[in-house]
N, C-alpha and C positions, 0 to 999 in steps of 0.2 A: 644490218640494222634491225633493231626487234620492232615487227612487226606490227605487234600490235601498240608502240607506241607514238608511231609513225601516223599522223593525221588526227591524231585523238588530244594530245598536248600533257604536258608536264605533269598538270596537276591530277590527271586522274592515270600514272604511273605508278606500277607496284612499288612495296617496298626494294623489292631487289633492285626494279627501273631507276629508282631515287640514288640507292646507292651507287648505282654504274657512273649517269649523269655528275652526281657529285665528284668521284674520282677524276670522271675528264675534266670538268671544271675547273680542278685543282691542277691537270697539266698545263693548261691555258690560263691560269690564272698564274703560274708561277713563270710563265712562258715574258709572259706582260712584266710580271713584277722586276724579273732581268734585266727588260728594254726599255721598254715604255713608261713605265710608272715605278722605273727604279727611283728616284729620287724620295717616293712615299716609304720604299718598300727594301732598296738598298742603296742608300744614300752614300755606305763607305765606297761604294764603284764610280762614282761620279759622272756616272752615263758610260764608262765603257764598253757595256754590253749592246749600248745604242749607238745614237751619234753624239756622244759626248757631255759634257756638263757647259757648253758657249762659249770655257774658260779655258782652264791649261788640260783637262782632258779631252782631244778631237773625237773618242768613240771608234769602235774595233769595226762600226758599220758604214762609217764612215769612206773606209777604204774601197768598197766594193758595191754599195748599194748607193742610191740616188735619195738625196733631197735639196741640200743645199746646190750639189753639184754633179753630173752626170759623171762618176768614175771611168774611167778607161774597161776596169770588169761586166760593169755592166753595160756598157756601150759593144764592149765586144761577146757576151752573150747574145744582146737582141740581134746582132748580126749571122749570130751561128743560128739560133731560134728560126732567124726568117732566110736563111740561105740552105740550098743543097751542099757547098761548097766545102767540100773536106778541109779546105785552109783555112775555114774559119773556126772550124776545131782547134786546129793546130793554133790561131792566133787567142782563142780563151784562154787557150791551155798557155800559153808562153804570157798571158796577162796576169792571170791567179799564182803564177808561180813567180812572182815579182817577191821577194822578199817580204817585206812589207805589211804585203795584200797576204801571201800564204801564211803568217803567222797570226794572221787578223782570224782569216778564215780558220783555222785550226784551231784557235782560241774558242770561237765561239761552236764550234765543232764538238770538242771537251766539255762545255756546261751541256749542250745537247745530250750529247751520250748519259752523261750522269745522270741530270732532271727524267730524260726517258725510262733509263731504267729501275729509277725513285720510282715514277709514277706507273710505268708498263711492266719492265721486266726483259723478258731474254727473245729479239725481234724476234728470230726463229725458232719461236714456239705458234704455233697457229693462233692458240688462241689471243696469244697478245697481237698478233695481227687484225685480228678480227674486232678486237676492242679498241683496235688502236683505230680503224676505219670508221670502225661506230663513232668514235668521239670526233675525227675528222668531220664525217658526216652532218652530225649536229652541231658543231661548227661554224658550218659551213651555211647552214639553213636557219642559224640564229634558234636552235633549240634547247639551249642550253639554261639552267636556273641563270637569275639575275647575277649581276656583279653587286649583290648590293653593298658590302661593304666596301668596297671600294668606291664606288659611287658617291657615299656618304663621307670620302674623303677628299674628296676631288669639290673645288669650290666654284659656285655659280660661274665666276669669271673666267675660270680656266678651260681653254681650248677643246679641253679632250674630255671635257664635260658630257659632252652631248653623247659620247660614246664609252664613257666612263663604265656604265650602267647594264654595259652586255657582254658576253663572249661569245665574239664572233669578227671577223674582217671585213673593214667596209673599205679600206683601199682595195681598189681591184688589181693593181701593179703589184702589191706585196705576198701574192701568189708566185708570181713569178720570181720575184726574189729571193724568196722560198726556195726556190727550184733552182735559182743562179748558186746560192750557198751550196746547194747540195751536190751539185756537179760539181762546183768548185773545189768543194771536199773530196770528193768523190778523184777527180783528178789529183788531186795532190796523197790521199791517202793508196788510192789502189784497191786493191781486194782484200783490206786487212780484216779486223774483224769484227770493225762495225760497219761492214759495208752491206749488211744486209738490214741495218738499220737506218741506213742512207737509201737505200733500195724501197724501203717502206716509208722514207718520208716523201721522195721523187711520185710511187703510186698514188699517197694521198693527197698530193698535188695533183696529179694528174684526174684525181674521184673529186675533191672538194673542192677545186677551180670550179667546173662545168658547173657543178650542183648550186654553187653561190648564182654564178651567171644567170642559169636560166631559173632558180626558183626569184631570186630577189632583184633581176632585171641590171646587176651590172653593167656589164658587156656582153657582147655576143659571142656565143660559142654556138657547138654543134646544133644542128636544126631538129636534130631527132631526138637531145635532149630537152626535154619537155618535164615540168614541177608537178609527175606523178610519180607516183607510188613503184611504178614498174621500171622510169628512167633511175629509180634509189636504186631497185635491185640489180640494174642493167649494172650503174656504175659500182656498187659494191664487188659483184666477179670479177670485171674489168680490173681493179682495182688489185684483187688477188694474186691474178695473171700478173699485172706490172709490178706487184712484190717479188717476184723472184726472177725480176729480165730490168736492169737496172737501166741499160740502153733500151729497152721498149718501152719505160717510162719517160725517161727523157726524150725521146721522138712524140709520146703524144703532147706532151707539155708546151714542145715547142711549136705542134700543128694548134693547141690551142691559142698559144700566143699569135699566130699567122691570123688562128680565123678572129682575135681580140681586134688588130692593125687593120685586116684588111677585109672580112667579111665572109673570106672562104680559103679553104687551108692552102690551095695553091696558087 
């Protein structure tokens, strides 16, 4: 994270600060424009990339993630998340690999990869790692310029109003789903050769969970994560380390969902 942008705020960021900011803006704004506010934004999907259009499209997220209904993948995630129990690996993995759900998952796998490398580039290149944490980071701590054109589309009545107007995540569960995708993918692809691109999004789950947690008082995570300046830097290395240990990201993810559930990882 650049340093000296960090506690000081947006507006007195250099030119170059401005320009970073804006580029991840743009990852997370096209991230939304996919799912969330496709309807504004890509109307001809008719919520595919979400949970649907209410109509004759059910949504590719519909298979594996929870809103209207707790999915069988992610019911058998939070099992593996909060178990030691090598079976519960085994019963993820025999979930996601459901027909169905693994084309779901893959589907939305493929915009991923593209939109990344629109916006990032080649994961194993450091520096794209390094930018890619930074924009996690601010993310994650609501640093990011407004959404305001978006904002200014989105009308008094409607729901997502209230949160139209930022980029950043204020469901605390949609971390972890995050993180269920990514394994999923992860399980179904293998070691092909955006798995280290899946490697890097499992870390920055693993860095921008806590960071939302303890700076903006979500849920609880780590107790030595603390909203200074040194728990950014702590989790930044951390961070580096779980990009290239796809399984050491996914262990912490799921001790932070334990200590989300129950207050302490074991």
């Amino acid at each position: 994270m650049r340093p000296l942008l960090y506690g000081r705020g947006i507006v007195s960021a250099s030119p170059g600060e401005q320009a970073a900011l804006l580029r991840y803006m743009a990852w997370f704004h096209e991230l939304d424009a996919w799912t969330e506010y496709w309807d504004i934004y890509h109307p001809e999907t008719n919520g595919r990339y979400y949970f649907g259009d209410g109509a004759a499209e059910p949504g590719l997220l519909s298979r594996f993630l929870p809103r209207n209904a707790r999915p069988a993948p992610f019911l058998a995630w939070t099992r593996m998340a909060l178990s030691a129990d090598p079976s519960a690996s085994a019963a993820f993995a025999e979930q996601v690999r459901v027909p169905d759900v693994a084309a779901a998952v893959m589907e939305v796998d493929a915009l991923l990869s593209r939109l990344f490398a629109q916006h990032f580039g080649d994961a194993l290149d450091p520096r794209v790692r390094e930018n890619y944490f930074e924009a996690t980071l601010y993310f994650a701590l609501n640093m990011l310029p407004p959404a305001a054109e978006r904002d200014a589309r989105i009308s008094a009545d409607d729901p997502r109003k209230s949160t139209a107007g930022r980029h950043t995540l204020e469901g605390d569960i949609m971390w972890f789903a995050w993180a269920l995708h990514t394994e999923a993918a992860g399980v179904l692809a293998g070691m092909d050769f955006e798995h280290p691109r899946r490697a890097l999004f499992l870390a920055g789950v693993a860095m921008g969970c806590p960071a939302n947690f303890a700076w903006r008082g979500h849920r609880r995570t780590r107790a030595d994560y603390l909203p200074t300046p040194e728990t950014a830097e702590l989790l930044l290395r951390n961070a580096t380390q779980w990009s290239s240990d796809f399984d050491s990201a996914a262990r912490e993810v799921h001790a932070l969902f334990r200590i989300r559930e129950w207050g302490q990882e074991n």
